[in-house]
C-alpha positions as CSV (number, residue, x, y, z in Angstrom):
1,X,-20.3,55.0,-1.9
2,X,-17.8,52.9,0.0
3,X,-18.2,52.5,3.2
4,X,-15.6,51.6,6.0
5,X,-15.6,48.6,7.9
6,X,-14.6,48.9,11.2
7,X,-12.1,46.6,11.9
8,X,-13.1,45.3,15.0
9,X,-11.4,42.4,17.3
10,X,-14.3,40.1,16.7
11,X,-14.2,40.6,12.7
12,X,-10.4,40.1,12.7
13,X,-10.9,36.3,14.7
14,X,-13.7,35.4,11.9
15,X,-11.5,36.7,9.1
16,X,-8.7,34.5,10.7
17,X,-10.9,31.2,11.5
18,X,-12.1,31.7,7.4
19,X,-8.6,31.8,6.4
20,X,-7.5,28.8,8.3
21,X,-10.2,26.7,7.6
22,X,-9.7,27.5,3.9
23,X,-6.2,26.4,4.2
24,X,-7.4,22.8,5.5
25,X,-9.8,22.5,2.7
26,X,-7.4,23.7,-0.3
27,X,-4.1,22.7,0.9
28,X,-3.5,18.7,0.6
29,X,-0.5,18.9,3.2
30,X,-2.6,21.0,5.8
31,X,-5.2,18.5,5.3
32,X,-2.8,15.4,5.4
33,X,-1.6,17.1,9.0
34,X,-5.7,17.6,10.4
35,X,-6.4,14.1,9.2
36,X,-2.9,12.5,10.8
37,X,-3.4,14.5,13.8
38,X,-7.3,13.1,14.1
39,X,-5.9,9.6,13.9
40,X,-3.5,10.0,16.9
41,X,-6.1,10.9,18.6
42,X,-7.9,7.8,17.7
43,X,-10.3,8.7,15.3
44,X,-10.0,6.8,11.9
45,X,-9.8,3.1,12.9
46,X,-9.0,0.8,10.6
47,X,-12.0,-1.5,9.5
48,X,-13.0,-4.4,11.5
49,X,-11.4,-7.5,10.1
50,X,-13.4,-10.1,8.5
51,X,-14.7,-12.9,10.8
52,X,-14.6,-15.0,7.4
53,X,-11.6,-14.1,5.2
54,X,-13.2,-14.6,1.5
55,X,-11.3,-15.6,-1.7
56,X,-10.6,-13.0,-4.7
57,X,-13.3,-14.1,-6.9
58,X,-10.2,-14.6,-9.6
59,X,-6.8,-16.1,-10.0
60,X,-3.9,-14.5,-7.9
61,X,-1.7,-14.7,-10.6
62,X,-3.7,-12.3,-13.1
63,X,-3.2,-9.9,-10.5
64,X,0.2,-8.4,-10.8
65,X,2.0,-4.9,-9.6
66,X,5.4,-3.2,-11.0
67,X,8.0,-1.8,-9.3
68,X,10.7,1.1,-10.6
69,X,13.1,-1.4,-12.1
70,X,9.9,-3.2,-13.7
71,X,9.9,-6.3,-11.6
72,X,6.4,-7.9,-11.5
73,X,4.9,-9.4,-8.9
74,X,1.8,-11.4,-8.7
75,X,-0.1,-11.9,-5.9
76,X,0.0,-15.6,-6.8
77,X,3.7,-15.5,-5.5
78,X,3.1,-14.1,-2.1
79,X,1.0,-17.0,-1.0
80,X,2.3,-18.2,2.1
81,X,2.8,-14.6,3.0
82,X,0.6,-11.9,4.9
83,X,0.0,-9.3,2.2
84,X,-0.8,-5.6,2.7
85,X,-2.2,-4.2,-0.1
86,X,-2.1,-0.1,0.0
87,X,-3.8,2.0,-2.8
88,X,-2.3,5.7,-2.6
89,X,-1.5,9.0,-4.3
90,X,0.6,11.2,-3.6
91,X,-2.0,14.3,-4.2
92,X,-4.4,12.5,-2.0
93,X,-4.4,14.1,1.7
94,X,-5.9,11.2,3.3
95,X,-3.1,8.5,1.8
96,X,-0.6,11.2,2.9
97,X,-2.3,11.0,6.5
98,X,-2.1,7.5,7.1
99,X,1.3,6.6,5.2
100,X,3.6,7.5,8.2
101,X,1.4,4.8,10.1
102,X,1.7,2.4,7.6
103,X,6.0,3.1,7.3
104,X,5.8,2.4,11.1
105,X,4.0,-1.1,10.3
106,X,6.4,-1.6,7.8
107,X,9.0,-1.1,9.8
108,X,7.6,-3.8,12.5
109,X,7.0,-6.6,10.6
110,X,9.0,-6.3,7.7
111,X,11.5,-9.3,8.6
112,X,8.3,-11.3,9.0
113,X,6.6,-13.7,6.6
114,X,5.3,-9.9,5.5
115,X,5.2,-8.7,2.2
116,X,4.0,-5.0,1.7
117,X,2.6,-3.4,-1.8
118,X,2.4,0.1,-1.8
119,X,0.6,0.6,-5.0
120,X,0.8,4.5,-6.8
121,X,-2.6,5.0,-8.4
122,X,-1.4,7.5,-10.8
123,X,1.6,5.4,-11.7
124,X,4.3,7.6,-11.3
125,X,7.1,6.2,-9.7
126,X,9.4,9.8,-9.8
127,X,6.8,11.6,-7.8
128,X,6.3,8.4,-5.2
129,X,9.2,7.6,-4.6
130,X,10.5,11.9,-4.2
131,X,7.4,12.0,-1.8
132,X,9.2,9.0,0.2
133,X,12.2,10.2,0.1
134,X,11.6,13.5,1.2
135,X,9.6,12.0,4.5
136,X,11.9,9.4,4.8
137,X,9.7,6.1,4.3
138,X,10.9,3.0,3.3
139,X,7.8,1.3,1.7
140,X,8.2,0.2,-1.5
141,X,6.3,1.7,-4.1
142,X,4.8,0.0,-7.0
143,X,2.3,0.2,-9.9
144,X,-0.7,-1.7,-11.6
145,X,0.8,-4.3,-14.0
146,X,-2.8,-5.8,-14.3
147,X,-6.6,-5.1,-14.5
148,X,-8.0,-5.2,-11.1
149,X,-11.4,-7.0,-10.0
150,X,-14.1,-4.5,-8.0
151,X,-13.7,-6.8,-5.0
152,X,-9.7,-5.7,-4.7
153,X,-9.9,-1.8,-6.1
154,X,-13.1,0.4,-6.7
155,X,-11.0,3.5,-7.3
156,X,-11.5,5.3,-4.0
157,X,-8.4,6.3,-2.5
158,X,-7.1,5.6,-0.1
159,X,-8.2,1.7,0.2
160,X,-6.1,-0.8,1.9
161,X,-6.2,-5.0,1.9
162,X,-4.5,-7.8,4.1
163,X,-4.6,-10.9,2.7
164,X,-3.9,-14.2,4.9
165,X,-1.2,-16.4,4.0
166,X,-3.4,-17.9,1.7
167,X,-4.1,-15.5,-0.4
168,X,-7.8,-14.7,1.2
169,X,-9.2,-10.7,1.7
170,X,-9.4,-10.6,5.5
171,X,-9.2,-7.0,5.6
172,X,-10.5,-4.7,3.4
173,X,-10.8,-1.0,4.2
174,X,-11.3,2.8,2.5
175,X,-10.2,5.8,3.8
176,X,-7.9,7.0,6.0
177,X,-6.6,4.5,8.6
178,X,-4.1,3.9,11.6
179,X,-2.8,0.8,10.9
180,X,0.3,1.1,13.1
181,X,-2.1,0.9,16.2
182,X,-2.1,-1.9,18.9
183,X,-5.4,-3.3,17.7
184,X,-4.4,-3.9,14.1
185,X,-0.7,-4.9,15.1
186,X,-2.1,-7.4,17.6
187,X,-4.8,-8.9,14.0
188,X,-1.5,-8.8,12.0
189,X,0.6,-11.2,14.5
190,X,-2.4,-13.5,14.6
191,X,-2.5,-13.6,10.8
192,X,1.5,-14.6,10.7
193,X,0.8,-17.7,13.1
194,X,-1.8,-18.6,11.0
């Protein structure tokens, strides 16, 4: 009882637009590329920056990150410094879509009063640091060396935070983001005056 299907030029482009859009929707590099290529076009903004930057609702210094040779550093000892604060994995398509934004903000303002924390959810250093090796970033990967409060990480990945010089939340932001466009750029520079 089978019966042949006629293989027609419409059924052949709906057999090829199911295929592709199962590739974006199962393959975390296809989708890292859709969501990368949306943000050049200008979709996925960073968030509007707060009007009123608010204080962590604990001490900086119980909040502390890791790098690969185990050097901690507390956000206590960045004050004075404009801290961006990026929450990533590398199995997570939209962190993958935004990181070569945030390695060209990186590589802006690095020599500023600019200190950058690119913080590996899963904690692997190996696998982060291979994944910015092999697309030649230079952020600097690190790892939770504390408990986090709600107000600085829910869990949702990607989520990103600049703190002011003095040590106030004056961005806060989930998802996906361009943060190597003019607008943020231009809110950065007016933070390092500040």
């Amino acid at each position: 009882m089978w019966t042949k299907i006629k293989l027609t030029r419409s059924t052949l482009l709906n057999v090829l637009w199911i295929a592709v859009l199962a590739i974006f929707l199962f393959v975390p590099s296809a989708k890292a590329v859709l969501i990368e290529g949306l943000m050049e076009i200008g979709l996925f903004s960073p968030p509007e920056p707060s009007k009123n930057a608010k204080a962590i609702g604990t001490d900086l210094s119980d909040i502390r990150f890791k790098n690969a040779k185990g050097n901690v550093v507390s956000l206590a000892d960045c004050r004075g410094k404009v801290v961006f604060l990026n929450f990533w994995a590398t199995w997570c398509p939209p962190c993958r879509a935004e990181m070569s934004s945030i390695n060209k903000l990186y590589t802006q303002f690095k020599d500023e009063e600019m200190i950058f924390l690119l913080v590996d959810a899963d904690g692997n250093f190996e696998k982060a640091q291979a994944y910015m090796d092999r697309k030649k970033y230079q952020l600097p990967v690190y790892a939770f060396a504390s408990d986090l409060p709600k107000d600085i990480f829910k869990g949702t990945l990607p989520t990103t935070l600049v703190l002011d010089k003095q040590g106030r939340i004056s961005l806060h932001g989930e998802g996906a983001a361009d943060y190597s466009s003019k607008k943020f750029t231009d809110f950065i520079r007016l933070l390092l005056k500040n």
